[in-house]
C-alpha positions as CSV (number, residue, x, y, z in Angstrom):
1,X,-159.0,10.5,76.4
2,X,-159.2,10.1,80.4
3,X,-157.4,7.9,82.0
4,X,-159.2,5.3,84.5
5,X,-159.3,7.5,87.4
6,X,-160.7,10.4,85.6
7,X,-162.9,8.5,83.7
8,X,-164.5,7.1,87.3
9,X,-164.5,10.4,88.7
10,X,-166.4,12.1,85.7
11,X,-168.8,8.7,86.4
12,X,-169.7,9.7,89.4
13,X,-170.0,13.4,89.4
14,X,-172.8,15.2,87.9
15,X,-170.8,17.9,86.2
16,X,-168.1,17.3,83.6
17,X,-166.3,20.1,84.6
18,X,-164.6,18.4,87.3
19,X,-161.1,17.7,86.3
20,X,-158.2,15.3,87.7
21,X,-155.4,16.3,87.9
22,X,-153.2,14.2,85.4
23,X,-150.5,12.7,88.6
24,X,-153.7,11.9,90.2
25,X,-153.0,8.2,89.9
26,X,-149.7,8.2,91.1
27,X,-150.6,10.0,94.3
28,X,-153.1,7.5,95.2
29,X,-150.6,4.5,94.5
30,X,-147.5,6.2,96.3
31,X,-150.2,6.2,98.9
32,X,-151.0,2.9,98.4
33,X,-147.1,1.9,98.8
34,X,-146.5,3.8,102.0
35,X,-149.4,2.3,103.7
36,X,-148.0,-1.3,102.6
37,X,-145.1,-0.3,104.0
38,X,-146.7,0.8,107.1
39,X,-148.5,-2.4,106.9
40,X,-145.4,-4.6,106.2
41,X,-143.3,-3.1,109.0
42,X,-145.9,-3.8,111.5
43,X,-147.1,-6.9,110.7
44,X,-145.0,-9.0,107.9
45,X,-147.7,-11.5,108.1
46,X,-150.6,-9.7,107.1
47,X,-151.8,-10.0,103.8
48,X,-152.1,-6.8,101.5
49,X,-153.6,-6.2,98.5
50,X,-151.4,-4.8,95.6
51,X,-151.8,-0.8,95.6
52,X,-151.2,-0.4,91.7
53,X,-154.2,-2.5,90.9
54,X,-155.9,-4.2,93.6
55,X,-155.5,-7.7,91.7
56,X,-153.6,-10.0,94.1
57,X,-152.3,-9.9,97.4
58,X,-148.4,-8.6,97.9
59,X,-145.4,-11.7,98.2
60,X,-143.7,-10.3,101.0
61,X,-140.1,-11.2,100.6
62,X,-137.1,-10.1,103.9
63,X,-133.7,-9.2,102.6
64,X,-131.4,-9.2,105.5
65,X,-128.6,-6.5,105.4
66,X,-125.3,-7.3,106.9
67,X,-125.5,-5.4,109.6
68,X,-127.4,-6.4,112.7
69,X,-131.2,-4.9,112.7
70,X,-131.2,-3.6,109.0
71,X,-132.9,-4.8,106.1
72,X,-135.6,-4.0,103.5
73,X,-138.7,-5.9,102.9
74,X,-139.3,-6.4,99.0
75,X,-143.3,-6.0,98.1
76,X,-143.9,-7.7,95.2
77,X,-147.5,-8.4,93.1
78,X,-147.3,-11.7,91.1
79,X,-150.2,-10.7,88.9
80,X,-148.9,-7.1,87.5
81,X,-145.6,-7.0,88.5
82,X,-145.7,-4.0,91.0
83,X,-143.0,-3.9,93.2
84,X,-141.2,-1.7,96.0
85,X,-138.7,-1.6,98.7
86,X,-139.1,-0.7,102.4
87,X,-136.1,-0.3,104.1
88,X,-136.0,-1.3,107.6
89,X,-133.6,-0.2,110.6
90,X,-134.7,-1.4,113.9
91,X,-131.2,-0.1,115.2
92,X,-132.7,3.5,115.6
């Protein structure tokens, strides 16, 4: 059985030949996490949607590090429970 992705691409294509690769889905939402980060690291404020699912906007959460300039944001979605880490150094 496809998986979502698949499914949409065999949708929208008119052969079903076309195949997805199986890590597809993961490559689009490690995208979707490094452009958060991008995201979160230039603008904390800015709201951004959750790149798993799309269903709710990210809480944005600062953990300060104990030393000066370092830290990592913590990207959370309160709807599915996706979450990452982007660690910050503003020392460099």
């Amino acid at each position: 059985m496809p998986s979502d992705c698949q499914q949409r691409v065999f949708d929208e294509c008119e052969s079903p030949i076309v195949q997805v690769p199986a890590h597809a889905r993961c490559m689009m939402s490690r995208r979707g996490w490094i452009d958060a980060g991008i995201m979160v690291t230039g603008s904390p404020s800015e709201l951004i949607r959750c790149p798993e699912n799309d269903d709710d906007y990210l809480v944005i959460t600062w953990i300060p590090s104990q030393t000066p300039g370092k830290g990592e944001f913590h990207l959370k979605c309160p709807t599915c429970g996706a979450d990452n880490y982007v660690l910050v150094d503003k020392t460099l």
